[in-house]
C-alpha positions in Angstrom: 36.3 82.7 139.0 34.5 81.0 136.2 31.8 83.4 136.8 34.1 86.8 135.9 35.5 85.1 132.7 32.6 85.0 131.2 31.6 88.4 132.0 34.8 89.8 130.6 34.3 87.8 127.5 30.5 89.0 127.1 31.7 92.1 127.7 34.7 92.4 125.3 32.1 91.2 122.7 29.4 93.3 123.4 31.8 95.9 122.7 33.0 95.1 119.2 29.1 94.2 118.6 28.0 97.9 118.6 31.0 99.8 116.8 30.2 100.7 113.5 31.6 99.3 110.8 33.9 101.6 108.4 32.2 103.3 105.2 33.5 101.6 102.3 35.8 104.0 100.3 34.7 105.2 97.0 37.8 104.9 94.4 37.1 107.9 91.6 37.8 105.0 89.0 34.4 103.7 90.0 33.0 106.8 88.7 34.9 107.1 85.3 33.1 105.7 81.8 33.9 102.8 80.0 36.2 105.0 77.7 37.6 107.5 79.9 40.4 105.8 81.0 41.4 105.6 77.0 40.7 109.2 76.9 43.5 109.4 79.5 46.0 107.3 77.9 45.8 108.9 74.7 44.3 112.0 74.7 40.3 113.3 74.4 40.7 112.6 70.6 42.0 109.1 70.8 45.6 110.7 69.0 47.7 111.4 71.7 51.6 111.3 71.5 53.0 108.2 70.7 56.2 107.1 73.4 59.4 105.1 71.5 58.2 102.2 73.2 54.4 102.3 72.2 55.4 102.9 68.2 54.8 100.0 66.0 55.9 99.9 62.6 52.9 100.8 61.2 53.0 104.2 62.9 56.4 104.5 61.0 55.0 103.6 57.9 52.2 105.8 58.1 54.7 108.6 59.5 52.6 109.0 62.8 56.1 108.6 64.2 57.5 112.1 63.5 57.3 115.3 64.3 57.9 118.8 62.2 61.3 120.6 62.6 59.3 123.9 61.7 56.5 122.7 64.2 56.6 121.3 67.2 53.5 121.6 68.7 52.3 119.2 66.3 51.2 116.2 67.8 52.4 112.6 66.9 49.4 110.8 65.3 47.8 113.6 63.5 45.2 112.5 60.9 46.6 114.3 57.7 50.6 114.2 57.5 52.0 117.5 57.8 52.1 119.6 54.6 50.1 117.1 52.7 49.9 117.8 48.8 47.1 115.8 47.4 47.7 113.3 44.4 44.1 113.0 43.5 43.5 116.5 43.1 43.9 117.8 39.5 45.3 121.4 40.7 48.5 120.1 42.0 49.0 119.4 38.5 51.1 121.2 36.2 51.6 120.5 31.6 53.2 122.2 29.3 54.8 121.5 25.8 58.1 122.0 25.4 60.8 121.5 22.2 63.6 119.5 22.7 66.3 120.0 24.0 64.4 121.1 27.0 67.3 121.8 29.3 65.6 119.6 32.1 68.2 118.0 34.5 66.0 114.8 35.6 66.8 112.8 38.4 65.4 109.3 39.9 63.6 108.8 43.3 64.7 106.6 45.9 64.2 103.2 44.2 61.2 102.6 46.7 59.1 104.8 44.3 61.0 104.7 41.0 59.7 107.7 38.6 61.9 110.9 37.6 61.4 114.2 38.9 62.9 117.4 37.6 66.3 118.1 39.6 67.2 121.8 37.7 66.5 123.7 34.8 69.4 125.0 32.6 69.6 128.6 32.2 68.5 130.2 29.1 66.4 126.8 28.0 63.1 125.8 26.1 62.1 125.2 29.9 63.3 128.0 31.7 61.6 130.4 29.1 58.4 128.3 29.4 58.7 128.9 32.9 55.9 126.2 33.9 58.1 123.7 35.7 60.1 123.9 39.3 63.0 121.4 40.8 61.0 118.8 42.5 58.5 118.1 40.0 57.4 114.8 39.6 57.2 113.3 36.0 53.5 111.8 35.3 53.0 111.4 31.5 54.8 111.9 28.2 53.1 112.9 25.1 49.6 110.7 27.0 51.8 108.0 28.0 52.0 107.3 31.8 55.6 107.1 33.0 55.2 107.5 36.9 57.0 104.9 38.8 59.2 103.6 36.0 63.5 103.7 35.7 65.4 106.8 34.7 66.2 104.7 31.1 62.4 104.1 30.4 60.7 107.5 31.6 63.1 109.3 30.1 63.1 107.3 26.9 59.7 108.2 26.4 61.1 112.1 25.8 64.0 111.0 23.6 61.6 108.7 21.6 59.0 111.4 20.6 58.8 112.4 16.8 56.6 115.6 18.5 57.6 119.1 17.2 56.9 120.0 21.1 56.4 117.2 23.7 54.0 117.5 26.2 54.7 116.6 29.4 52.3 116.4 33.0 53.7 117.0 36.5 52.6 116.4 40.0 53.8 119.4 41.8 54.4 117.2 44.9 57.3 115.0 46.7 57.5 111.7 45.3 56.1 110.4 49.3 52.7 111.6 48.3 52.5 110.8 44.4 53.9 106.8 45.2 53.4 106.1 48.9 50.5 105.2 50.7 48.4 108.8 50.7 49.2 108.4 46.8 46.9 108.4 43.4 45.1 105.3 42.6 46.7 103.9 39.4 43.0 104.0 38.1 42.5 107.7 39.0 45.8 108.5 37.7 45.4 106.6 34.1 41.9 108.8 33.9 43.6 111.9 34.8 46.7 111.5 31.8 44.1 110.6 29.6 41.7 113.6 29.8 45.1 115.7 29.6 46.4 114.4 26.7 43.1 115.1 24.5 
């Protein structure tokens, strides 16, 4: 009796002794890069779309966190913000000299970026003869005097103040977002700008 247990039990385990053991399976993570995985989450270029839940407030200050109306197809996170007009680029840039009264309606940013901007131009005007200036224009300088970013009462002070026969006035052709905000001119660039237009 003893004799037959023991053969069962050499035989159970000579059984399990010989079958092979399974191949380990391969995961395809094992094959991916370091940096594929981030390629995954947020796209080849590193600037895919950002969820409500991922967006931090800098993407909202930056406005990574919106999208064009006009184009959506746009991703979130793009590197340039959509129709981008350059402050530090002399061609979005418009002067002219004009005698008062100019028949400029002026109107003030959002107090966030202070400075005027032209609102409308009265019909039959020094201005509107001119024909240099368009609603939306941002004021820059008076007469070689920098007035970006200041009150209504003090930019437009500058105009009233003027002894000049015609007054001459610099524009940024631009919304006030990329003139004040964080893609705007450096105050340095900006006070070598007025001053080469003013000679």
């Amino acid at each position: 009796m003893r004799s037959s247990i023991l053969i069962a039990a050499a035989t159970t385990s000579c059984a399990h002794a010989f079958v092979q053991a399974p191949a380990p399976s391969r995961s395809s993570s094992l094959n991916m890069g370091v940096f594929d995985g981030v390629k995954e989450a947020f796209g080849a270029d590193g600037m895919g779309e950002l969820s409500v839940e991922r967006e931090t407030p800098i993407d909202r200050w930056m406005g990574w966190n919106t999208k064009s109306v006009d184009s959506p197809q746009d991703a979130v996170g793009s590197k340039t913000p959509l129709n981008f007009i350059d402050s530090m680029d002399t061609k979005n840039y418009v002067s002219t000299s004009l005698a008062k009264p100019m028949g400029i309606v002026f109107e003030e940013n959002d107090s966030e970026f202070g400075g005027i901007f032209v609102l409308e131009i009265t019909e039959g005007s020094s201005a509107e003869i001119d024909g240099t200036l368009r609603p939306g224009d941002q004021l820059v300088s008076v007469g070689g005097t920098k007035v970006s970013g200041l009150q209504f009462e003090e930019a437009l002070g500058k105009i009233i103040e003027s002894t000049e026969e015609k007054v001459k006035l610099v524009f940024f052709r631009g919304p006030a977002k990329f003139l004040y905000g964080p893609a705007g001119a450096s105050q340095s660039w900006l006070d070598e700008f007025i001053k080469g237009e003013a000679q």
